[in-house]
LONUVO-745646 format. One line per 8 residues: for each residue x, y, z of C-alpha. Coordinates in pm, 1 decimal. Example, Ala and Ser with C-alpha at 12.3 -4.5 7.8 and 13.67 -1.06 7.14 Angstrom:
2
1230.0,-450.0,780.0  1367.0,-106.0,714.0
//
This chain:
240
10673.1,6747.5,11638.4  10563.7,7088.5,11731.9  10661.2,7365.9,11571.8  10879.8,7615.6,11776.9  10696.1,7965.8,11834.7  10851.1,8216.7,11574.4  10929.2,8534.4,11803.4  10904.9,8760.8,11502.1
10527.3,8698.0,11462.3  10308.1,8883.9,11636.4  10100.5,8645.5,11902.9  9721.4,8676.8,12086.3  9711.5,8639.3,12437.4  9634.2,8325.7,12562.3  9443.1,8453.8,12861.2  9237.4,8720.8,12685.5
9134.4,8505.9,12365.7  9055.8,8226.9,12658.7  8816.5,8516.5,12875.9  8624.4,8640.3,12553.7  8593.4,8261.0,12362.0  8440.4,8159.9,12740.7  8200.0,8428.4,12716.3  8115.6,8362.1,12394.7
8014.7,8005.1,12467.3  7855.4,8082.1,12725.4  7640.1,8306.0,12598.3  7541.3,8079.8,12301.7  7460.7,7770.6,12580.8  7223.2,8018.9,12783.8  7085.4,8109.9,12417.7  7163.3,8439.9,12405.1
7058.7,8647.7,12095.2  7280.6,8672.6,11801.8  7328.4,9048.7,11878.5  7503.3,8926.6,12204.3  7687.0,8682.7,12019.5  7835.2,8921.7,11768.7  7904.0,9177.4,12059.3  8137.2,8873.9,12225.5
8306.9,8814.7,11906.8  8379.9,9162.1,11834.6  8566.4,9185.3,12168.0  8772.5,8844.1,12088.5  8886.6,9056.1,11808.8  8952.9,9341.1,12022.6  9118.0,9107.5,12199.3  9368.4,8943.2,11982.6
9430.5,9300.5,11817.6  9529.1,9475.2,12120.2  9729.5,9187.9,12316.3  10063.7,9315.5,12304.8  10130.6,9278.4,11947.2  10290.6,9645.2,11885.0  10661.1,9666.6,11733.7  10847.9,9818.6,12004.0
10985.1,10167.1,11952.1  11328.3,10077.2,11949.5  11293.5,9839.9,11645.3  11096.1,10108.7,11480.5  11365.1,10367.9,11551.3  11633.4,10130.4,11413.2  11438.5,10040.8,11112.1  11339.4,10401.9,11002.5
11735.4,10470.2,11092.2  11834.9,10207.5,10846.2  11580.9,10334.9,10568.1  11715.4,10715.9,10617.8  12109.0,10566.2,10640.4  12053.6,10371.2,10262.6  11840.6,10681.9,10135.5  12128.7,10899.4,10196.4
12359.9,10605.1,10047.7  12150.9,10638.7,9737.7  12199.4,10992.3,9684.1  12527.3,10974.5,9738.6  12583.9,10730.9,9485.6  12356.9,10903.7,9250.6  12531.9,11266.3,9285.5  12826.0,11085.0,9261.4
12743.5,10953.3,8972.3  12568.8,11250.3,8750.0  12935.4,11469.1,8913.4  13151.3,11173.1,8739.8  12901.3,11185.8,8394.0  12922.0,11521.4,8430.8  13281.7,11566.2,8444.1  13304.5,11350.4,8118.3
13088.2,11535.9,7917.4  13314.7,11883.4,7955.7  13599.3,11678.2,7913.5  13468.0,11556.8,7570.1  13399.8,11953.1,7437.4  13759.3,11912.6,7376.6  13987.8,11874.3,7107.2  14356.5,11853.1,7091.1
14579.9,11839.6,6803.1  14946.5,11712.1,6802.6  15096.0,11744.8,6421.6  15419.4,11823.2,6231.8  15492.8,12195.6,6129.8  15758.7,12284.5,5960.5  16081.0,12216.7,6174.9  15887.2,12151.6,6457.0
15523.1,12122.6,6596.2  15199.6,12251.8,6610.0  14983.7,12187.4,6928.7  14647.3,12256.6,6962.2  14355.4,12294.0,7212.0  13993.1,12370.8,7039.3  13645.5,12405.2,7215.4  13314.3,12497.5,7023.0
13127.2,12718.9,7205.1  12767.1,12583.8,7353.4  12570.9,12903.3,7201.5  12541.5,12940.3,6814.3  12586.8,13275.8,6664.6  12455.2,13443.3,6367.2  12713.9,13651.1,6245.7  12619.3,13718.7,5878.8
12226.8,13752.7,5877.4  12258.2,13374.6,5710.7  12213.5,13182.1,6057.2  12373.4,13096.6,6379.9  12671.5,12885.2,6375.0  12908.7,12795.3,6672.9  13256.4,13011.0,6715.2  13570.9,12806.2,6739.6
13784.1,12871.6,7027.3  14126.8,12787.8,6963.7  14453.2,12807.3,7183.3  14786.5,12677.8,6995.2  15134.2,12632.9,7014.6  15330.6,12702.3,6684.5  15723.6,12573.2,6671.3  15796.4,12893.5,6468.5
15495.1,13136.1,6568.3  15458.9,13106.0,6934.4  15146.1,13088.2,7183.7  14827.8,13202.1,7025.8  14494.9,13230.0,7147.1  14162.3,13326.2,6877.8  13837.6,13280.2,6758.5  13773.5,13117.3,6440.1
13412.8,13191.1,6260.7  13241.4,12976.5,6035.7  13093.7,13296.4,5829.2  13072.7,13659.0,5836.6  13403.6,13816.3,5980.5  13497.8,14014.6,6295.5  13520.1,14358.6,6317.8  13873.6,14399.7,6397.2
14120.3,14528.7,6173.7  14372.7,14682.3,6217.3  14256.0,14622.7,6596.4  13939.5,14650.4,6847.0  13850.8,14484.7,7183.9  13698.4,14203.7,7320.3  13502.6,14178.2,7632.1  13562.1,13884.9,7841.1
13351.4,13723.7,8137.6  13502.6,13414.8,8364.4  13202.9,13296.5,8574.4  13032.7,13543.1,8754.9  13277.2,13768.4,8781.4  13307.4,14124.5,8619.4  13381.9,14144.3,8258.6  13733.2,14252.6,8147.3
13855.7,14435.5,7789.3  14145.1,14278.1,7611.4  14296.1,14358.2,7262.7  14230.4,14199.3,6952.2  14306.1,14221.5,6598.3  14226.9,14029.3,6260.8  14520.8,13935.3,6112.3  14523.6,13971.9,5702.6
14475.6,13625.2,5562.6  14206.9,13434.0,5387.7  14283.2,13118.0,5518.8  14026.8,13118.9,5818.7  13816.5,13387.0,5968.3  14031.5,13412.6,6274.8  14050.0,13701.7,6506.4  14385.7,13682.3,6767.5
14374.9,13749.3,7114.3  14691.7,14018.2,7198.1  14752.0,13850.0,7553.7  14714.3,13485.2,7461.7  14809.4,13347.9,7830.4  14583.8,13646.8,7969.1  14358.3,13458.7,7821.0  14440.1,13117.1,7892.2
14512.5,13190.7,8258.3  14145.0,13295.7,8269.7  14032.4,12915.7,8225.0  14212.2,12793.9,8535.6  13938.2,12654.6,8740.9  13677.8,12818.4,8534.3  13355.5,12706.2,8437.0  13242.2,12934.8,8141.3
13418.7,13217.8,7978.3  13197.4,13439.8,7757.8  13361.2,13665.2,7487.7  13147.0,13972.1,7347.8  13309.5,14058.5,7002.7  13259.4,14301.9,6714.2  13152.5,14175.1,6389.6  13155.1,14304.2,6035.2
12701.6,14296.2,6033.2  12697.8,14533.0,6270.4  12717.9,14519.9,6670.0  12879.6,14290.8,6884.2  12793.3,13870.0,6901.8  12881.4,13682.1,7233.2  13000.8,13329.5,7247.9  13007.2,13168.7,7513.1
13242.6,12803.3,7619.2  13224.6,12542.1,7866.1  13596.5,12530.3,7923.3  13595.4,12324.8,8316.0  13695.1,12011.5,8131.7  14040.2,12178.2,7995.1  14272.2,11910.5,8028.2  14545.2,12184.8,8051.4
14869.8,11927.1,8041.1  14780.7,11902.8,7708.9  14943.6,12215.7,7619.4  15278.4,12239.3,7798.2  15419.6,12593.5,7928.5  15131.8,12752.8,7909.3  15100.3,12785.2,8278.4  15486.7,12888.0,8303.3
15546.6,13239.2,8376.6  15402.5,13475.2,8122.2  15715.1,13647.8,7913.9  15863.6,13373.7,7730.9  15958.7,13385.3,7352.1  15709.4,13191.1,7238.8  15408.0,13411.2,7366.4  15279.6,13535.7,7044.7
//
């Protein structure tokens, strides 16, 4: 049986390969020189090559719009992809807390902050930031060192920078207790409104060494219904 043509493969014309092939025996019955020869078989090659055998431009426009259509799929899929790992990753800075105090509850949100700081002379350690929810205390927003101590008592001011937006002064104050190096906050929800839809908040802070330390937090993965009310109005009785 003979086998059907394949369209898809590129094929000589008859009537060219048939003209040069002539020539070529021809030229070897007359007994041409082998320099004549090799001219005639050069142009059977021209020939074949150049009998029609070019992809048309319209396949070539649809194939190179196919490879452009699944590059751009690919990015997509890859931006996609780094946004959703992304994403995770700020999500996971976080820590909430959920446990009994006193009466009632404590509720916690925590984020270390992505700098280290040396706030003793001793070496740089990461600054706790800390927003909680105290049955019998309130709303409370503060940073929590490791070593050293803030500058702050009775009270001082913080510098605080959302973004790239200006900086802003709030009020502070240590509170006198030995239980953690904590330094409050005045406007907790001040502070916590300035996370909403945030991507880093940067607070420049006195410290006991000498000068002022700057921490700085990764807070766009704030899963803020962990806290409840903390996006209500400011004013209530439990704002600290």
């Amino acid at each position: 049986m003979r086998a059907r043509r394949d369209p898809s493969v590129c094929q000589p014309r008859s009537d060219a390969t048939w003209v040069v092939s002539s020539s070529t025996i021809a030229a070897v019955a007359e007994g041409a020189s082998v320099r004549l020869i090799v001219i005639a078989y050069i142009m059977l090659v021209a020939a074949v090559g150049s009998s029609g055998c070019a992809e048309p431009a319209s396949d070539v426009a649809a194939r190179q719009a196919k490879a452009a259509a699944e590059d751009a799929a690919n990015r997509k899929a890859q931006a996609e992809a780094e946004a959703t790992a992304e994403t995770a990753r700020l999500a996971s800075l976080w820590t909430y807390s959920d446990v009994p105090a006193g009466k009632g509850r404590q509720i916690a949100a925590t984020l270390k902050s992505t700098n280290d700081v040396d706030t003793d002379g001793q070496g740089a350690r990461s600054v706790l930031l800390v927003f909680r929810d105290h049955s019998a205390w309130g709303r409370s927003s503060y940073l929590v060192l490791t070593a050293g101590d803030f500058k702050c008592v009775p009270r001082c001011t913080v510098s605080v920078k959302v973004d790239g937006a200006a900086a802003k002064t709030m009020a502070a104050h240590r509170p006198k207790t030995d239980e953690a190096i904590a330094m409050f906050i005045d406007d907790a929800r001040a502070l916590w409104r300035a996370t909403a839809g945030a991507k880093r908040l940067s607070i420049e802070f006195p410290i006991k060494a000498g000068g002022t330390r700057t921490a700085t937090y990764d807070v766009g993965g704030l899963d803020r219904s962990k806290m409840p009310g903390w996006d209500a109005p400011a004013g209530t009785d439990r704002d600290r």
